[in-house]
C-alpha positions as CSV (number, residue, x, y, z in Angstrom):
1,X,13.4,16.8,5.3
2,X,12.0,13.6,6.5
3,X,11.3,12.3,9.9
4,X,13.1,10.1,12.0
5,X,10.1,7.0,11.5
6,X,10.4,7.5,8.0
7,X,14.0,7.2,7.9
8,X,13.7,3.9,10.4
9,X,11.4,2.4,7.8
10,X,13.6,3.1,5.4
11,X,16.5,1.9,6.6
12,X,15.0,-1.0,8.7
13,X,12.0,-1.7,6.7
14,X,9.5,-4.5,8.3
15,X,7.7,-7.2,6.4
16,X,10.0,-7.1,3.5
17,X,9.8,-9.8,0.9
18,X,8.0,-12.8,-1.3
19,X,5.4,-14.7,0.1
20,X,4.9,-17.8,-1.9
21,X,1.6,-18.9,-0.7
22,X,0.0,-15.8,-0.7
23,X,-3.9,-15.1,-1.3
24,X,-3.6,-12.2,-3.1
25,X,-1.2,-10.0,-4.8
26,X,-1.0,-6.7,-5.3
27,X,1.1,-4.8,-8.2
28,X,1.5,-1.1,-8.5
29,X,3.3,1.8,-9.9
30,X,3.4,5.8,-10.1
31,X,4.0,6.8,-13.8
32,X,5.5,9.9,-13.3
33,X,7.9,9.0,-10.9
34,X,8.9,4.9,-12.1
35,X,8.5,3.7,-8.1
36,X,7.0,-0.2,-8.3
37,X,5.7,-2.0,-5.2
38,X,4.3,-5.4,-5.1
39,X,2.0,-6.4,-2.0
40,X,1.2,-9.6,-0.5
41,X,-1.7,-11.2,1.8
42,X,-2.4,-14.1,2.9
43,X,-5.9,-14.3,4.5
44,X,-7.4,-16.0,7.0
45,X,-11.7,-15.5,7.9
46,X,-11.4,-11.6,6.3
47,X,-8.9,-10.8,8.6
48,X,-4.9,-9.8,6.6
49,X,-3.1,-12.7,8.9
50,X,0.3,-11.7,7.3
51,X,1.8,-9.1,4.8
52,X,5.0,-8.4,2.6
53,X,6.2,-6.2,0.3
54,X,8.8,-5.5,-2.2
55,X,9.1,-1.9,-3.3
56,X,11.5,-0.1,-5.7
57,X,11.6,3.3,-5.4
58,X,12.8,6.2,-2.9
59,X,13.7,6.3,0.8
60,X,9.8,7.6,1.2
61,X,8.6,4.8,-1.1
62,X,10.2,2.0,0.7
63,X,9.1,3.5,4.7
64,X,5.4,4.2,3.3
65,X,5.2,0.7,2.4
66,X,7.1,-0.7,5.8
67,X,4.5,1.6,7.4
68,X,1.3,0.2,5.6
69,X,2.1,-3.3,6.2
70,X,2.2,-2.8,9.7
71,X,-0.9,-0.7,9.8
72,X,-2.8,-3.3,8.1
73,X,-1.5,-6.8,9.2
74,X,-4.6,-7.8,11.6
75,X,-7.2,-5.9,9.9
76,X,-10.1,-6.9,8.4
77,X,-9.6,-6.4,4.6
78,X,-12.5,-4.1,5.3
79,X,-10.8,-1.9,7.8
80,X,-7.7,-2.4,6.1
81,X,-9.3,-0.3,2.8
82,X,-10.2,2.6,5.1
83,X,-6.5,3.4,4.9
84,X,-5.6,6.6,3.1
85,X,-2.5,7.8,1.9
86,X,-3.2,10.6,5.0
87,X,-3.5,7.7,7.5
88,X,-0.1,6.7,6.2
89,X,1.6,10.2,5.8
90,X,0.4,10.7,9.5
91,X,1.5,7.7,11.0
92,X,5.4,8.2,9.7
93,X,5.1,11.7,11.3
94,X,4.9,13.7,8.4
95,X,6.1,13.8,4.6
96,X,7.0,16.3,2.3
97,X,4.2,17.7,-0.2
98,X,6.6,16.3,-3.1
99,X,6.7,12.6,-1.6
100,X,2.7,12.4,-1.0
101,X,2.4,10.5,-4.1
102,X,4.9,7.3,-2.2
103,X,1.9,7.0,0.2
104,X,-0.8,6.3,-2.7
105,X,1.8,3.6,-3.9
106,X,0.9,1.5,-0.9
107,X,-2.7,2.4,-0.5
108,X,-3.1,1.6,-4.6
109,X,-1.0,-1.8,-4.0
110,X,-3.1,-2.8,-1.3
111,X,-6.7,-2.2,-3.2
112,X,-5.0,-4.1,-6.1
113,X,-4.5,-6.7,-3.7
114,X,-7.9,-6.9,-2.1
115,X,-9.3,-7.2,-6.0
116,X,-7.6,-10.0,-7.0
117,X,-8.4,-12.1,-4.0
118,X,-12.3,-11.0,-4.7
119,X,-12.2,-12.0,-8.3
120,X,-10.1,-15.1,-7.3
121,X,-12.7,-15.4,-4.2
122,X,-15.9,-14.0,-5.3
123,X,-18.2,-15.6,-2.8
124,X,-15.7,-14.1,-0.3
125,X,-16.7,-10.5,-1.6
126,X,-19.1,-8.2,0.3
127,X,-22.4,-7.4,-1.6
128,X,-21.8,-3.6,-0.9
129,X,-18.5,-3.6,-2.1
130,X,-18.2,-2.2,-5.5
131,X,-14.4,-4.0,-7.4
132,X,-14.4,-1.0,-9.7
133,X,-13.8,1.0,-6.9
134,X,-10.5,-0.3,-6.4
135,X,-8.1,1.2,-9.4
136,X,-5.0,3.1,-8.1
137,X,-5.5,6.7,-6.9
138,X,-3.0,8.9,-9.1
139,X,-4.9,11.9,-7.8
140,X,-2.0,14.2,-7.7
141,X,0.4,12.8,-10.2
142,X,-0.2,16.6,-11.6
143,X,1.3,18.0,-8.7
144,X,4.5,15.7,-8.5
145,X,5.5,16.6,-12.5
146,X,4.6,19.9,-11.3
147,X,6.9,19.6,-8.1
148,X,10.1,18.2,-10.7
C-alpha cells in the first residue's frame, strides 16, 4: 500500500516540532478526514532558512509533511509555493488515490504560512503576488468522502 520513503517518513519523520521564534506559522486541517498540521518558518532574505512541523493525523499525513519540509527548507518562499501536492506525492514514490488529500495538508499549511508572514511583513510581499490566492486547496475532499 505505501512505499518504503513514505513509511521512513513516517516512522522517522524529519523537522518535527515547535519553533519558538518562528516568522511565520502555518495552521491547517482536512474537514473530512480530522488530520491537523501546524508549519513553521523562520526566514532569512526570502529564503525558508529552517522548517518544523507538527502533524496529527495518518502514517501518510505525518511522511507528506516530513517530506514537504525537506523539499522546501532552502527555497525561496517563491519557489517554495510552486510545490504541489503532486510534487509531494511524487517525491515519497507514490500514494494511494485515497491518501492524496494528506499531500494538500502540507501544501495548504505552507501557503497559510507564507500569508501570515506577508500580512505580518507586508513590505516583504511581492507586488505580483495575490494573498487571496493562498486559502487551502480542498479540491478533492469529494473524492476522499467518496473513497470512505
Amino acid at each position: 500500500m505505501y512505499t518504503d520513503l513514505v513509511m521512513d517518513h513516517f516512522n522517522n519523520p524529519r523537522n518535527v516540532g515547535t519553533m519558538e521564534d518562528a516568522d511565520a506559522i502555518g495552521r491547517e486541517g482536512n474537514p473530512v478526514c480530522g488530520d491537523m498540521m501546524e508549519l513553521f518558518l523562520k526566514i532569512e532574505d526570502g529564503h525558508i532558512t529552517d522548517v518544523k512541523f507538527r502533524t496529527f493525523g495518518c502514517g501518510a499525513a505525518i511522511a507528506t509533511s516530513s517530506i514537504a519540509t525537506e523539499m522546501v527548507k532552502g527555497k525561496t518562499i517563491e519557489e517554495s509555493l510552486l510545490l504541489s501536492r503532486e510534487d509531494i506525492a511524487e517525491a515519497l514514490g507514490g500514494l494511494p488515490a485515497n491518501k492524496m488529500h494528506c499531500s494538500n495538508l502540507a501544501t495548504d499549511a505552507l501557503r497559510s504560512a507564507v500569508r501570515s508572514y506577508y500580512e505580518a511583513h507586508p513590505e516583504e510581499k511581492p507586488e505580483s503576488l495575490d494573498l487571496s490566492t493562498l486559502v487551502p486547496t480542498h479540491d478533492d475532499d469529494e473524492d476522499e468522502e467518496a473513497a470512505g
